[in-house]
C-alpha positions as CSV (number, residue, x, y, z in Angstrom):
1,X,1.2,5.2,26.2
2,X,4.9,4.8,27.2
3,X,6.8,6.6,24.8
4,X,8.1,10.3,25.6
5,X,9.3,10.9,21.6
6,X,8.5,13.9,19.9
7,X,5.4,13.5,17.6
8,X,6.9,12.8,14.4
9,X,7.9,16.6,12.2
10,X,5.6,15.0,9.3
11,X,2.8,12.6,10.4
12,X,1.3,10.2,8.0
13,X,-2.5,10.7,8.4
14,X,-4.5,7.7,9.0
15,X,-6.8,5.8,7.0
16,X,-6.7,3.8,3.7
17,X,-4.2,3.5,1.4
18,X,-4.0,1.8,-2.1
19,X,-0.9,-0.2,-3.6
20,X,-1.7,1.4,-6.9
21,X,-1.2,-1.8,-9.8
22,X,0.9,-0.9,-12.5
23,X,-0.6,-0.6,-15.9
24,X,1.2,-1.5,-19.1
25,X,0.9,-0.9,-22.5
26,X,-0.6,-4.0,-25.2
27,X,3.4,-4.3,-26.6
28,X,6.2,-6.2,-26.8
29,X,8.0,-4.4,-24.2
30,X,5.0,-3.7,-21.8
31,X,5.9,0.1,-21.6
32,X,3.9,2.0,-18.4
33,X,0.8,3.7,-19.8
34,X,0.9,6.7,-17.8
35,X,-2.6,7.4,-19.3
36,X,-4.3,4.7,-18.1
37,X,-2.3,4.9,-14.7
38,X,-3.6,8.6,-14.9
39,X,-7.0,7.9,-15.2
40,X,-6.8,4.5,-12.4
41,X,-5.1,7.0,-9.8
42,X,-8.2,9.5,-10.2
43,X,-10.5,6.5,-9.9
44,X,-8.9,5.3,-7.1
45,X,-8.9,8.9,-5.4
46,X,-12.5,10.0,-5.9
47,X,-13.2,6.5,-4.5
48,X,-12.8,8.6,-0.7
49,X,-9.6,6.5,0.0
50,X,-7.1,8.5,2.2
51,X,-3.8,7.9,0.0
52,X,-1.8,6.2,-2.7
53,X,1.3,3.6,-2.5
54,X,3.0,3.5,-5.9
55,X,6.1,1.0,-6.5
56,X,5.1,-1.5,-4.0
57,X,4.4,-4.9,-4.1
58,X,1.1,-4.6,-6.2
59,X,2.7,-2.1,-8.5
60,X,5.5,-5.0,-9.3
61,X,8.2,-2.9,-8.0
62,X,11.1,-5.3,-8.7
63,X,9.9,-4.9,-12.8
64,X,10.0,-1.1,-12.6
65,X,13.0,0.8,-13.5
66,X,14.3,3.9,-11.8
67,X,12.9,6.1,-14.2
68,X,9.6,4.3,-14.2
69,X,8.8,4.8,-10.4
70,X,9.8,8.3,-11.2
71,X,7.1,9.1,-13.8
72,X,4.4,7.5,-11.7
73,X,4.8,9.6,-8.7
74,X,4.8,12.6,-11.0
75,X,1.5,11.0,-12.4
76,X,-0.2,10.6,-9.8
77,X,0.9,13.9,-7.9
78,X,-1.2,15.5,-11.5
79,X,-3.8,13.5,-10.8
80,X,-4.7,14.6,-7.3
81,X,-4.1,18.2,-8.2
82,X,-6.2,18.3,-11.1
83,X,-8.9,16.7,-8.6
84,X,-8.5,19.8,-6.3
85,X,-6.3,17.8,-3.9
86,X,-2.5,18.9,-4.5
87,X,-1.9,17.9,-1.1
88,X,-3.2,14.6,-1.0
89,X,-0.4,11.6,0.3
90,X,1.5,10.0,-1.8
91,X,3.4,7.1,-0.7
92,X,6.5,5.7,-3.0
93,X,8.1,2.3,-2.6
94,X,12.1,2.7,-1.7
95,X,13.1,-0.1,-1.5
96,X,16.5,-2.1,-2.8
97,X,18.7,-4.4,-1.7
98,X,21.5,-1.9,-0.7
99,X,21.5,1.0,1.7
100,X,22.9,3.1,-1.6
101,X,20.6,2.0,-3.5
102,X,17.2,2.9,-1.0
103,X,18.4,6.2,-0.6
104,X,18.8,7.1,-4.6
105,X,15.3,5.7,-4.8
106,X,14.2,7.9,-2.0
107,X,15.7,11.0,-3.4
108,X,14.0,10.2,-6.7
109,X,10.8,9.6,-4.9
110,X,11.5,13.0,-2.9
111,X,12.4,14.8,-6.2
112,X,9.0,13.2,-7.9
113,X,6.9,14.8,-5.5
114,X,6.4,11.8,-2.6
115,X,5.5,12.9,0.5
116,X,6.6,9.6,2.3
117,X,8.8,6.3,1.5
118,X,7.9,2.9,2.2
119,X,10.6,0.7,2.8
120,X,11.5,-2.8,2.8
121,X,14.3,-4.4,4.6
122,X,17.2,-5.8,2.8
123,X,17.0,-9.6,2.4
124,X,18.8,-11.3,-0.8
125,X,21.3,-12.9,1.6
126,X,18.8,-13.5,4.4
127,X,20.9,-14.9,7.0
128,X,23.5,-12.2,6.8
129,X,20.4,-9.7,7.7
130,X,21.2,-9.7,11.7
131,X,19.3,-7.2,14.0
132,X,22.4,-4.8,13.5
133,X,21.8,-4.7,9.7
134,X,18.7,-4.0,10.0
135,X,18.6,-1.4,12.5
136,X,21.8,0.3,10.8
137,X,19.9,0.0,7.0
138,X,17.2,1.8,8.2
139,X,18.7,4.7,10.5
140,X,21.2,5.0,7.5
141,X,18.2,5.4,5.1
142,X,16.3,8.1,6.9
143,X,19.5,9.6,7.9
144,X,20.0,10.7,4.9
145,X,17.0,11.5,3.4
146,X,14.6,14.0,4.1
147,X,11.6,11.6,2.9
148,X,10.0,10.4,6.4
149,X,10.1,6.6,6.2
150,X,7.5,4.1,6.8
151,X,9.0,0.4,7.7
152,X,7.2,-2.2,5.3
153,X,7.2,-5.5,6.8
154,X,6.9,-8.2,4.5
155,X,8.3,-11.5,5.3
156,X,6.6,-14.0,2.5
157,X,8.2,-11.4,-0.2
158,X,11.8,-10.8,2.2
159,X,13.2,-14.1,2.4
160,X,11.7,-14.8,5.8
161,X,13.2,-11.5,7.3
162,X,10.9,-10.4,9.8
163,X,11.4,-7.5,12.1
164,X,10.1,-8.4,15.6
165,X,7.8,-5.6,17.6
166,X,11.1,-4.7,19.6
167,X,13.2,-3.9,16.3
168,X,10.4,-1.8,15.0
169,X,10.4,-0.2,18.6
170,X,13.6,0.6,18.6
171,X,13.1,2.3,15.0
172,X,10.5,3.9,16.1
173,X,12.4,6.4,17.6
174,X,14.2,7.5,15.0
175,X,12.9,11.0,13.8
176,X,12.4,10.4,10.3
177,X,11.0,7.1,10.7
178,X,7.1,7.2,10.7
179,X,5.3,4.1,10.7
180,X,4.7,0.1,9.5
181,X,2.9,-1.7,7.4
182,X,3.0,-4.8,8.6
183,X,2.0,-7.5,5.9
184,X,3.1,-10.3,8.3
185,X,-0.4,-9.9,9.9
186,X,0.7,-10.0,12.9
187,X,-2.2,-8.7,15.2
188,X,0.0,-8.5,18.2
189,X,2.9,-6.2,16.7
190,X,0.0,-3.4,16.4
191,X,-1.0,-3.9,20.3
192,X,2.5,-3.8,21.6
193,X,4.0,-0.8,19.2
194,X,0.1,1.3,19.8
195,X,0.7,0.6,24.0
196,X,4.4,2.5,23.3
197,X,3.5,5.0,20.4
198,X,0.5,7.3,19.5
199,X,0.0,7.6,16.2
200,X,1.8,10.8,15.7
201,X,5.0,9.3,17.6
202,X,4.6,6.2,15.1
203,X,1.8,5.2,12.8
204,X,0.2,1.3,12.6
205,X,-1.0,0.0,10.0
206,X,-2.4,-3.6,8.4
207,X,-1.1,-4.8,5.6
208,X,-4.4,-5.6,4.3
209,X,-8.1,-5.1,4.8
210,X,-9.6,-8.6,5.7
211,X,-7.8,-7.6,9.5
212,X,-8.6,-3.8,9.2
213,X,-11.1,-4.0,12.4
214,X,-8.9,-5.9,14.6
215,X,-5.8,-3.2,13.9
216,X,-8.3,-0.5,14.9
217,X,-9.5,-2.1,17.6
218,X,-6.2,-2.4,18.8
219,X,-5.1,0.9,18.4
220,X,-3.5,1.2,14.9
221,X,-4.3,3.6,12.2
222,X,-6.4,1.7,9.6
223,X,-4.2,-0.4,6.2
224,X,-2.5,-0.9,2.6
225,X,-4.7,-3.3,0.7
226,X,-4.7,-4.2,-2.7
227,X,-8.3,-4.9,-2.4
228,X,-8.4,-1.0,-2.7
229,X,-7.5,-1.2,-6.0
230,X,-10.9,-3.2,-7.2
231,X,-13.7,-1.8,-4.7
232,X,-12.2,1.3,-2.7
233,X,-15.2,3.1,-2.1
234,X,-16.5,-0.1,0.2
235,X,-13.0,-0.2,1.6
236,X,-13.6,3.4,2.9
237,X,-16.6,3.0,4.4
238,X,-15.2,0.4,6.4
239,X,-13.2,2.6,7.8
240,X,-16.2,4.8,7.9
241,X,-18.0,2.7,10.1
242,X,-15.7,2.3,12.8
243,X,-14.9,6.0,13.1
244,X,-18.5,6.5,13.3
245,X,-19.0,4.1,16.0
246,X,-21.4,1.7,13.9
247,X,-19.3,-1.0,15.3
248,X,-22.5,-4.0,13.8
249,X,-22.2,-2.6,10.9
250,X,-18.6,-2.5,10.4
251,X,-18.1,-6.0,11.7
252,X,-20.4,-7.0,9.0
253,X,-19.4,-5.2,6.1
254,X,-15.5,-6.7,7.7
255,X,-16.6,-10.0,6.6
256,X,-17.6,-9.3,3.1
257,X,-14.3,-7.4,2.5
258,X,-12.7,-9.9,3.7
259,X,-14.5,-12.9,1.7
260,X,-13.5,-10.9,-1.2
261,X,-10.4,-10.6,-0.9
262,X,-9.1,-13.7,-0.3
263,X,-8.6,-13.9,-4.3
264,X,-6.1,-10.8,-3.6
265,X,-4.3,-13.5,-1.8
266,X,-3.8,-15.6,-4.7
267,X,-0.9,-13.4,-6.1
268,X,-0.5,-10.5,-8.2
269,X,-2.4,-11.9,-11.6
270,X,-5.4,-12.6,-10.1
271,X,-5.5,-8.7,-8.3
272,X,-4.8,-7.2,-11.4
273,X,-7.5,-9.6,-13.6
274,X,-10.0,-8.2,-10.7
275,X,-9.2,-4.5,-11.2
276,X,-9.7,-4.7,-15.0
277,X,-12.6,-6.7,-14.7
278,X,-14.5,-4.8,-11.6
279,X,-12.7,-1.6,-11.8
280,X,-11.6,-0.8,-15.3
281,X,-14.4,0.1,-17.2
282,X,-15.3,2.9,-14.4
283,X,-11.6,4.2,-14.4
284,X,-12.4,4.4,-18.1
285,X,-9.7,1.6,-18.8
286,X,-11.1,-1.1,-20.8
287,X,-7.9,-2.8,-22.5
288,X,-7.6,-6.0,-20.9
289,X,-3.7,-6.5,-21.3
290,X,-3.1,-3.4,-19.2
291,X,-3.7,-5.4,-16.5
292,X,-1.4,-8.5,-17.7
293,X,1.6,-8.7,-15.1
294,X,4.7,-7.7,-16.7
295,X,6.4,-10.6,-18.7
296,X,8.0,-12.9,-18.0
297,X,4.8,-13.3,-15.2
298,X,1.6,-14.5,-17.1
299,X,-2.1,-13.5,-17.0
300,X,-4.8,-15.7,-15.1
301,X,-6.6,-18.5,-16.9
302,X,-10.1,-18.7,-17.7
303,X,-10.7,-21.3,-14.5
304,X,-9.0,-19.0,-12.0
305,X,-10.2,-15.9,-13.5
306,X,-13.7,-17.1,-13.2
307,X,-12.8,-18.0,-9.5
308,X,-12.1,-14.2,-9.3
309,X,-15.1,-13.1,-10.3
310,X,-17.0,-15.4,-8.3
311,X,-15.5,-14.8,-5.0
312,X,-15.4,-10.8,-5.5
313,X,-19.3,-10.7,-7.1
314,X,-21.1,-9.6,-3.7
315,X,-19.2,-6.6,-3.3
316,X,-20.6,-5.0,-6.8
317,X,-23.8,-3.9,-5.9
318,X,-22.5,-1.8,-2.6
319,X,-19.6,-0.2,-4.6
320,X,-21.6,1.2,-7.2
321,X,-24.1,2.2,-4.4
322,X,-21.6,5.0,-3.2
323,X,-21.0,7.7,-4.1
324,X,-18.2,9.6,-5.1
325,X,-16.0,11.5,-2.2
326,X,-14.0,13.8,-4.9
């Protein structure tokens, strides 16, 4: 390690996070059922995952209102208390297209009960996004929040704004900036920022499980994935695995996640079709529409969703094999 930075005053512990879906009620409007997000969140934490994202990209965070994103956090904060874990991370989505605007949604997510923000860059008018911008909307961010900031690094959803391992270095240092997710994949981002920063000094993670080895193996500090949503328990022992040192059996079970969740990377429809269909009837949420994508963004056919169920199929068997963690 290279880096002399002071460990981070609140460190995000490692592990596996969930982009929590939203769930909406069977109406016209498609109001959030925070009863069925109640009972998803409680799923998804006595699944042994290590924390919750709520308004990101899975959650549909551009069709969520202020207010919305508010609840949720609130929700969820209930749910891990009631499970005996009050303390357990919570991560809320901050992001907006204006430096205002990211730091009224990480005061609400503060307020809420949040414990961290996950934030990504501006990008509506991508070619006025220089390096400056960048590094000025995020200082200005955590300047001026309490909320310790992770950098979400998105490109396919930002316009084609990426943030090169030398931008995210140079963020790094900032005090109340924490960590990455990087969703751009991009395996050599975690080697370079994990050769400069422990994990305390600046968390690593992958934006998704089907690369969750390689990010350990190169130092970082496990992934957000979607695929948590559907089979989290088999998620965690992935993770499980390689902490353990059962590096064969980890490689193995790497594959399988990964084989499933290729239909994760088909879009939001198809994720949420597999979390009502795989994951539902456990949570104890069996309406189908609450997994329907907010209007005007439609449901999976029957050809797809069938696709869905096919690809995903071999995982059943192992997540019902394990057992709860809470």
């Amino acid at each position: 390690m290279t880096s002399t930075i002071a460990n981070k005053a609140k460190v995000i512990p490692a592990g596996i996070y969930v982009p929590v879906i939203s769930l909406y009620k069977p109406t016209p409007r498609q109001e959030i059922d925070y009863d069925a997000s109640y009972k998803l969140f409680s799923h998804l934490i006595r699944g042994g995952l290590d924390g919750l994202v709520l308004a990101g990209t899975n959650a549909e965070a551009v069709l969520l209102s202020a207010e919305e994103r508010k609840e949720l956090v609130k929700v969820a904060r209930k749910a891990a208390t009631d499970l005996g874990r009050p303390e357990f991370p919570i991560v809320a989505g901050i992001s907006g297209q204006s430096t205002n605007e990211s730091i009224r949604l990480a005061e609400d997510a503060l307020s809420s009960g949040a414990d961290f923000g996950l934030l990504l860059p501006p990008n509506y008018w991508a070619k006025a996004v220089t390096k400056d911008a960048l590094l000025g909307f995020y200082r200005d961010v955590a300047d001026a929040t309490t909320l310790p900031i992770v950098i979400y690094s998105f490109p396919a959803v930002c316009n084609g704004v990426d943030m090169n391992s030398d931008t995210l270095s140079e963020l790094a240092q900032h005090p109340n900036i924490v960590g990455v997710k990087l969703t751009c994949g991009n395996a050599g981002k975690v080697t370079r920022l994990t050769q400069e920063y422990r994990h305390e000094q600046f968390a690593v993670y992958a934006g998704s499980s089907d690369w969750l080895l390689p990010c350990l193996i190169g130092g970082g500090g496990g992934c957000v994935t979607g695929i948590a949503n559907i089979f989290p328990k088999s998620v965690a022992r992935l993770y499980t695995l390689w902490k353990e040192g059962r590096v064969k059996e980890a490689q193995e079970l790497q594959g399988l996640v990964a084989q499933a969740e290729k239909a994760c990377k088909e879009g939001i429809a198809p994720t949420k079709y597999a979390v009502g269909h795989f994951a539902g009837p456990t949570a104890g949420v069996t309406d189908p529409k609450a997994f329907w994508p907010r209007k005007p963004y439609l449901p999976v056919g029957g050809e797809k969703a069938a696709w869905v169920e096919q690809v995903m199929q071999h995982l059943v068997e192992l997540e019902r094999s394990i057992p709860d963690a809470a």
